[in-house]
C-alpha positions in Angstrom: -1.9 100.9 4.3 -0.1 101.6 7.7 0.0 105.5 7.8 1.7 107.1 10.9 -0.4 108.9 13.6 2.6 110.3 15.4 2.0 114.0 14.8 -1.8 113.9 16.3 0.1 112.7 20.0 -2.6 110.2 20.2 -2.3 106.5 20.4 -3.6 104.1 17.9 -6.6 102.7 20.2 -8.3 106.0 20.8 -7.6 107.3 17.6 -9.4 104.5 15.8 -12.5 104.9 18.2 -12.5 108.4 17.7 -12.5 107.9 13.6 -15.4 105.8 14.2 -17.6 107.8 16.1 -16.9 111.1 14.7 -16.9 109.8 11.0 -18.1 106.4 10.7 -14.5 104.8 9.6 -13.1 101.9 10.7 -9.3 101.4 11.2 -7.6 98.4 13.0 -5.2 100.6 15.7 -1.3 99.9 15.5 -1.0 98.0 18.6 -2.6 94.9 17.3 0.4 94.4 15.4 3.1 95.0 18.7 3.1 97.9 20.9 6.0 99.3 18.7 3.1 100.1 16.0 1.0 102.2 18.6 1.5 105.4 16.6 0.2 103.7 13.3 -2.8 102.8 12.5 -3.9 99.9 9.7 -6.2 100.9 7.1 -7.4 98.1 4.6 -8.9 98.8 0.9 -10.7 95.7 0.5 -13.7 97.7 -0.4 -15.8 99.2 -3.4 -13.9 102.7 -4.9 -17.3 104.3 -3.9 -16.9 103.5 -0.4 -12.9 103.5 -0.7 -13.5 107.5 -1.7 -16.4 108.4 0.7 -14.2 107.0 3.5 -10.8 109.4 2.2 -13.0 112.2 2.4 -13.9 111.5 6.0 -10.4 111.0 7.3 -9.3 114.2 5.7 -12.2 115.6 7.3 -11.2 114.1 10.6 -7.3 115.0 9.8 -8.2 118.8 9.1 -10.4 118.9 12.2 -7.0 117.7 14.5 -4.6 119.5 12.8 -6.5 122.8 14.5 -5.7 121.4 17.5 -2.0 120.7 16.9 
């Protein structure tokens, strides 16, 4: 999955380390697929649906608490 970040007016790097250490979700940031992806970020599902849904419910978490600041 390779969802756009545009809207938050962050790029990809400090938006993956701020995923991770506010909600304990790992992303790979755009721009380790080409500068051109460094309002994306990569998320993979290669994980058990428990931790799959835990993991939604913390980006939406995360996602709600930006979206104040928007």
């Amino acid at each position: 999955c390779f969802p756009s970040i545009k809207k938050y007016k962050s790029n990809s790097l400090d938006f993956a380390k701020k995923l991770l250490f506010e909600k304990k979700v790992a992303v790979v940031p755009g721009r380790a697929f080409g500068d051109e992806y460094d309002s994306y970020i990569r998320i993979s599902y290669a994980n058990s649906f428990e931790n799959l849904s835990k993991a939604i419910l913390r980006i939406k978490e995360f996602l709600q608490s930006l979206d104040k600041n928007v």
